[in-house]
C-alpha positions in Angstrom: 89.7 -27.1 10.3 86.8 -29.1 8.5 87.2 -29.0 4.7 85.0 -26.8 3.0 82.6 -27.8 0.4 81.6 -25.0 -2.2 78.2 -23.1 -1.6 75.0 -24.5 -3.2 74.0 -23.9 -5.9 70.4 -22.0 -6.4 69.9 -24.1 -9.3 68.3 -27.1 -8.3 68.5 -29.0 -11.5 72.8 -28.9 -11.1 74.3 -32.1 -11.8 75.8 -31.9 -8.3 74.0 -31.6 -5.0 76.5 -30.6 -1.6 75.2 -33.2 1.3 76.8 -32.4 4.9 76.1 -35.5 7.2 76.9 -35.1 10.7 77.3 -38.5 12.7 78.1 -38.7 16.4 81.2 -41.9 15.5 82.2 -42.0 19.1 78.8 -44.5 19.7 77.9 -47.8 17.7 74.7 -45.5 16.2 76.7 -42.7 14.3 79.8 -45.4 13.1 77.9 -47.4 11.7 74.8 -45.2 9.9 77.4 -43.4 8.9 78.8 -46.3 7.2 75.3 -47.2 5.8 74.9 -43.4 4.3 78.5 -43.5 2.5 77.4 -46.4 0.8 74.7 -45.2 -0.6 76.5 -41.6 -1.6 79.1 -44.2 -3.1 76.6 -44.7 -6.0 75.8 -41.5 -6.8 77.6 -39.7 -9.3 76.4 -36.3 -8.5 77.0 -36.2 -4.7 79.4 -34.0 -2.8 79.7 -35.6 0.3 81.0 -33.2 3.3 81.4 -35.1 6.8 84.1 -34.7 9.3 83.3 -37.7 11.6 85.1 -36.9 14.7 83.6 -33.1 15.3 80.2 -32.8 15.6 80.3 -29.7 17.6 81.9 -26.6 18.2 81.7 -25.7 14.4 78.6 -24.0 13.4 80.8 -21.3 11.6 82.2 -23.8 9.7 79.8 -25.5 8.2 78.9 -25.1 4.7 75.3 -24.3 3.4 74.4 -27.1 1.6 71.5 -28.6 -0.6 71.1 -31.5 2.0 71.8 -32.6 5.7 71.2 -36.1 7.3 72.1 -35.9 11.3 72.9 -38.8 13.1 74.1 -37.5 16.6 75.5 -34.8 18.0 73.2 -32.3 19.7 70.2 -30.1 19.6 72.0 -27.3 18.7 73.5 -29.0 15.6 70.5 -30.4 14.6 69.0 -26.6 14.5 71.9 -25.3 12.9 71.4 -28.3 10.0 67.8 -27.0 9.4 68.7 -23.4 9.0 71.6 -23.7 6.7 70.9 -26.6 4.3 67.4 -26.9 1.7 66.9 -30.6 3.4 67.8 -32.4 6.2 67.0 -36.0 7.2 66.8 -36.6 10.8 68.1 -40.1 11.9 67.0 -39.7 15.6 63.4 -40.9 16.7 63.2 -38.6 19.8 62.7 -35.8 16.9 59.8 -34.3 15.0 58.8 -35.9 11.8 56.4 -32.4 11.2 59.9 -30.4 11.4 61.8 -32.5 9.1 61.9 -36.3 7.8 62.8 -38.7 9.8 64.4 -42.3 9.5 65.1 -44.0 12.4 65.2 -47.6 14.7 61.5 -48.7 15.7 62.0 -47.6 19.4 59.0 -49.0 21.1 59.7 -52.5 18.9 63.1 -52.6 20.4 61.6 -52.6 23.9 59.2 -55.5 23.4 62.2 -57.3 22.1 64.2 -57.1 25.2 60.9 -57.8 27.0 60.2 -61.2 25.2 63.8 -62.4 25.4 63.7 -61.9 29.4 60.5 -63.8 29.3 61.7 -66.5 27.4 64.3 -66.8 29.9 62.2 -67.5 33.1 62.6 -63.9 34.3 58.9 -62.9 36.5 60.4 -59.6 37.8 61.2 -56.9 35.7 63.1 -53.7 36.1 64.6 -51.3 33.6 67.6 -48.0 33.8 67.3 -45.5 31.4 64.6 -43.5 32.0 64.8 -39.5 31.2 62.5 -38.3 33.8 60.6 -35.0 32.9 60.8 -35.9 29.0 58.5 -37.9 26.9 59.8 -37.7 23.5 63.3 -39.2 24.4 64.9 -42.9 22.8 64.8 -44.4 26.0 61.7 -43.6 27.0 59.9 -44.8 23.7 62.4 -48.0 24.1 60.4 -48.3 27.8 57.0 -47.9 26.5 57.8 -50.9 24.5 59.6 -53.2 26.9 56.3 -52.3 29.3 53.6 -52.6 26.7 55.2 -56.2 26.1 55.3 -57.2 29.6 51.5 -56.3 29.9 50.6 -58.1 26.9 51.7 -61.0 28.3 50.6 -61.1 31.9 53.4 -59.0 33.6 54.7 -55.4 34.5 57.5 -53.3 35.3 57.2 -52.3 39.0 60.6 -51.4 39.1 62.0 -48.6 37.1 65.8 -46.7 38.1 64.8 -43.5 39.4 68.4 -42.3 38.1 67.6 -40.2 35.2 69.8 -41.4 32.1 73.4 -40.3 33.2 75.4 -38.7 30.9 78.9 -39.5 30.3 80.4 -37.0 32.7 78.2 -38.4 35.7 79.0 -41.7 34.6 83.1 -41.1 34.1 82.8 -39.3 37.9 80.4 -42.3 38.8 78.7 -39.8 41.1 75.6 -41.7 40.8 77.1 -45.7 40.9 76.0 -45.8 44.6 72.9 -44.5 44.1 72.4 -47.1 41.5 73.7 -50.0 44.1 71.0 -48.6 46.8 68.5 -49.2 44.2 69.7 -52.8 43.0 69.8 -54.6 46.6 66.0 -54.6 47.4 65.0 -55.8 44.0 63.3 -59.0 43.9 66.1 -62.0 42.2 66.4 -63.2 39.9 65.4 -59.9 37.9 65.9 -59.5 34.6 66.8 -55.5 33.6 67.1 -53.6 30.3 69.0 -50.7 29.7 68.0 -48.1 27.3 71.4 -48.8 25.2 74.7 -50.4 25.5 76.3 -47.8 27.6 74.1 -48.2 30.4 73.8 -51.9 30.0 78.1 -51.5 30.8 77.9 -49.2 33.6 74.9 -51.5 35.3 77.1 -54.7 35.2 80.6 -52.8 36.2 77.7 -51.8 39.2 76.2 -55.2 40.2 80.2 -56.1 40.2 80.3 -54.0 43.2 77.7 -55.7 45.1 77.6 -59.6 46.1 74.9 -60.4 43.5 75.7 -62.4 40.2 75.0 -61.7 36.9 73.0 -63.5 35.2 72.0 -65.5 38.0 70.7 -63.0 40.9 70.2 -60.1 37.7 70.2 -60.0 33.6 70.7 -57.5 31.6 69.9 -56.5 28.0 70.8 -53.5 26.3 70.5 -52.2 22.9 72.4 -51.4 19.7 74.7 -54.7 20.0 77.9 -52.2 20.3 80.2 -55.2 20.3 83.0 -53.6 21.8 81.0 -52.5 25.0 79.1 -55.8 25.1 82.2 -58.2 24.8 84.1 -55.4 27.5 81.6 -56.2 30.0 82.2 -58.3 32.9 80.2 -60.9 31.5 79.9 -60.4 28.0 76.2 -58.5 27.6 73.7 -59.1 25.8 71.7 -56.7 23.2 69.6 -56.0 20.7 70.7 -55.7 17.8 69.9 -52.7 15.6 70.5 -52.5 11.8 72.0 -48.8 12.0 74.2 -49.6 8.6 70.6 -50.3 7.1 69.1 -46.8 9.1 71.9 -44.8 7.1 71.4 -46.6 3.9 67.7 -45.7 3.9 68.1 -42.1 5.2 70.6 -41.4 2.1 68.1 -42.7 -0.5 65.1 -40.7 1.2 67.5 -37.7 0.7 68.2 -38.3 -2.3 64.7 -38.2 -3.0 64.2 -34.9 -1.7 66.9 -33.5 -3.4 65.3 -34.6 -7.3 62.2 -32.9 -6.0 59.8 -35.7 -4.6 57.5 -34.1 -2.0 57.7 -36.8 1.5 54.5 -36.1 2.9 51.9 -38.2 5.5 53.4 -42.0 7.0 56.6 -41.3 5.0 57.9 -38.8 7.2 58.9 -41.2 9.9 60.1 -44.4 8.4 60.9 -47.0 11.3 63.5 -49.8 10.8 62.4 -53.2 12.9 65.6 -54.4 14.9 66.9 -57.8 13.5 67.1 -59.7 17.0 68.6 -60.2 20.3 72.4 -61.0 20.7 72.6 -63.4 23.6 75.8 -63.1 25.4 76.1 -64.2 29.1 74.2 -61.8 31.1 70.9 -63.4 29.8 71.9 -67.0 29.8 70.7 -68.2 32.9 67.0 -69.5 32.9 65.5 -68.0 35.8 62.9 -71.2 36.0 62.8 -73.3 39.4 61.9 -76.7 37.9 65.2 -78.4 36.8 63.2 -80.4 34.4 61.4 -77.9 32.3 64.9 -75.8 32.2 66.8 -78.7 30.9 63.7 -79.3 28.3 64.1 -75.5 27.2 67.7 -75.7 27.4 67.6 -78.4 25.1 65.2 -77.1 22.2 67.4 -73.5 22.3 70.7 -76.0 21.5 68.6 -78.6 19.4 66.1 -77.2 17.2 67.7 -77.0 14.4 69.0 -80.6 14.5 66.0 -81.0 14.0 64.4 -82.3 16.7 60.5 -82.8 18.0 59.0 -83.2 21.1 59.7 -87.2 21.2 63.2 -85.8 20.9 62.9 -83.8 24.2 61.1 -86.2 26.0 63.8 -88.4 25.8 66.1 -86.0 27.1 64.0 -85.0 29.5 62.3 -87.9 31.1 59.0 -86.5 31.8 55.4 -87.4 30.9 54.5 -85.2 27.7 50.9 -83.9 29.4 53.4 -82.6 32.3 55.7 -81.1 29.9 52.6 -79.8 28.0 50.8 -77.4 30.9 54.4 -76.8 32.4 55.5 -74.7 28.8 52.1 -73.3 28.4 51.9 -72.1 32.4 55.8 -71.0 32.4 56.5 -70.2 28.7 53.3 -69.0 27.1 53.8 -71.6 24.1 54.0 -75.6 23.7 56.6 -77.3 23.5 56.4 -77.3 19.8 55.7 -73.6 19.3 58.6 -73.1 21.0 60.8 -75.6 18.6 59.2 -73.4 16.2 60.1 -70.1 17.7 63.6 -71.4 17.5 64.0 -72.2 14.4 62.1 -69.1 13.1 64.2 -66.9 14.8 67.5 -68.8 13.7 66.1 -68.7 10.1 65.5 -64.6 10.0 69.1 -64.1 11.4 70.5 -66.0 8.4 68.2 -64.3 6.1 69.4 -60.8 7.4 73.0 -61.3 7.7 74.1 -64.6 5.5 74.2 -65.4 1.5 72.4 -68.1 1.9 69.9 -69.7 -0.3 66.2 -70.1 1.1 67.1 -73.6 0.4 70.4 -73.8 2.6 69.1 -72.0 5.5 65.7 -74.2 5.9 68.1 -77.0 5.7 70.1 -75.5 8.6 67.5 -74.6 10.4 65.8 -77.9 10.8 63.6 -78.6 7.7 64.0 -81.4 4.9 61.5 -80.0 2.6 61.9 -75.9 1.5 57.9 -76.2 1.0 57.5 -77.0 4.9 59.7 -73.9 5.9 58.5 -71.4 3.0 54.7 -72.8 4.9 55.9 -72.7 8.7 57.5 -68.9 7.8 54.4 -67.4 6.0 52.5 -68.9 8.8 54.6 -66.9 11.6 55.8 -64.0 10.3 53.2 -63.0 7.5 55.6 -63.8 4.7 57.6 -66.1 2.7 61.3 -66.5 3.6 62.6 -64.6 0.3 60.0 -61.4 0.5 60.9 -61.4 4.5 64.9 -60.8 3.2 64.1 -58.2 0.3 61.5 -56.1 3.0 64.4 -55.9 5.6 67.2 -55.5 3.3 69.0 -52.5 1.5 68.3 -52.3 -2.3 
């Protein structure tokens, strides 16, 4: 039986305020915002934290009335029971409504133009995607779709092919009722195709799939999921790769918000849905192959992704690649979208905000790792990309 914490109190200016937070911890999402919301509760000195990570359902009776709720997982019904029995509740779930209660969650639809730009910076021209919860609109992989889509059109191409499964759920995918469904569907898809998969879960039962048929993954088909739930991805048969989504971050930011509701502050207007950017894509093997005929402008992109932070410049890849540099010019801007030396950039740049995000390192160290003898030049080359200087790029995207 859950421990109980003691009623709330009427008296909202109590030194103590009774939070419940209810995280689903059997997926990568509730673990680890889970972890991000302790840590902020950790600070406090006047929170009464009650969570029992391991039941999320079953308990309504159970659960204490409480000055404050954050839900992370575990149902529709929970999530109702949350907004009838405690004063505030933070939702951390997109596929909610901000207009019922605040919400802070992963930036759905930027997650899908993600996985859309990392298959097209692999070569990929047919797309497909699995995930899809047909007869619903406000659902997480749906809004992760709209964005892998929207990207795909902004740069010239579309998603013809979309799994007419609707998302399984665990059951059907423990019985793997629908794996041969899912086969029937795979064989007439053009190859190489590159597919993304609404999360991690799917991304796993896709590949344990494709290892049923005689295709190869990532040659014939790639596959990118999302969450970067390392203990799926590295189980896969080959390791997968993912976005990665900042859910100790999510958590972290869902505690403060609470906290601001519980001292009073009204959340009204944009701040009612607060959206967290995902930090990047975690290449594993599925999405290692470049799906690009011409041997030479493969080995030349193959070269900047292991190179660019050497550094190296074009000269550098010519002389790798022994091509004429107009040919190597209309071949990256026909096949890639960029030059040659937008993509060296691209590189870097993407190296760079990884180190910002997840390493201790100065702004100096890292634009030395990443390619660049002067810290003026990178502090430039980053404002220039990404709308911001290196150091205000870390303290946006990071926890206080």
């Amino acid at each position: 039986m859950p421990i109980k914490a003691p009623p709330a109190s009427a008296d909202s200016s109590r030194s103590i305020y009774v939070v419940d937070v209810v995280a689903a911890c059997s997926i990568v999402f509730g673990r680890d915002t889970l972890r991000g919301i302790l840590k902020y509760a950790n600070l406090q000195q006047d929170w009464l934290v009650h969570v029992d990570p391991w039941d999320t359902t079953g308990r309504h009776e159970e659960y204490p009335e409480t000055d404050g709720a954050i839900y992370a997982g575990g149902g529709g019904d929970v999530y109702t029971m949350l907004l009838n029995r405690s004063k505030h509740v933070v939702c951390c779930e997109a596929s909610y409504d901000p207009s019922d209660t605040p919400i802070v969650s992963s930036d759905e639809v930027a997650i899908g133009r993600l996985a859309a730009d990392h298959l097209l910076d692999c070569g990929y021209q047919h797309f497909a995607y699995y995930g899809i919860v047909h007869g619903v609109i406000r659902n997480v992989g749906n809004m992760r779709f709209e964005g892998f889509e929207s990207e795909l059109k902004a740069r010239g191409h579309d998603c013809k092919y979309v799994c007419p499964i609707s998302w399984p759920s665990g059951s059907v995918r423990m019985a793997r009722s629908h794996r041969r469904s899912l086969i029937e569907w795979l064989k007439p898809l053009p190859k190489p195709v590159g597919i993304m998969t609404s999360d991690d879960t799917l991304a796993f039962d896709l590949a344990a799939a494709i290892r049923e048929t005689k295709f190869k993954i990532p040659d014939d088909i790639a596959i990118i999921g999302v969450n970067n739930d390392e203990l799926l991805c590295e189980a896969a048969t080959p390791p997968l790769s993912s976005v990665d989504v900042d859910f100790q971050r999510l958590g972290y930011e869902a505690a403060k918000l609470l906290d601001r509701m519980l001292r009073g502050d009204k959340i009204s207007g944009s701040q009612r849905h607060i959206q967290m950017s995902p930090l990047g894509i975690h290449q594993r093997v599925s999405t290692s192959h470049l799906a690009i005929d011409d041997k030479d402008l493969a080995a030349a992109i193959r070269y900047i992704r292991d190179h660019a932070c050497d550094p190296c410049g074009v000269r550098d890849v010519l002389n790798h690649v022994p091509v004429a540099r107009r040919w190597l010019e209309r071949e990256f801007v026909e096949k890639v979208g960029r030059t040659p030396y937008e993509e060296i950039l691209r590189v870097r740049i993407d190296q760079s905000k990884r180190m910002l995000l997840q390493l201790d390192l100065s702004v100096d160290e890292i634009a030395r790792r990443c390619g660049y003898s002067a810290t003026s030049n990178f502090n430039r080359i980053f404002r220039k990309v990404t709308g911001h200087t290196p150091a205000a790029f870390r303290r946006s995207c990071r926890s206080d």
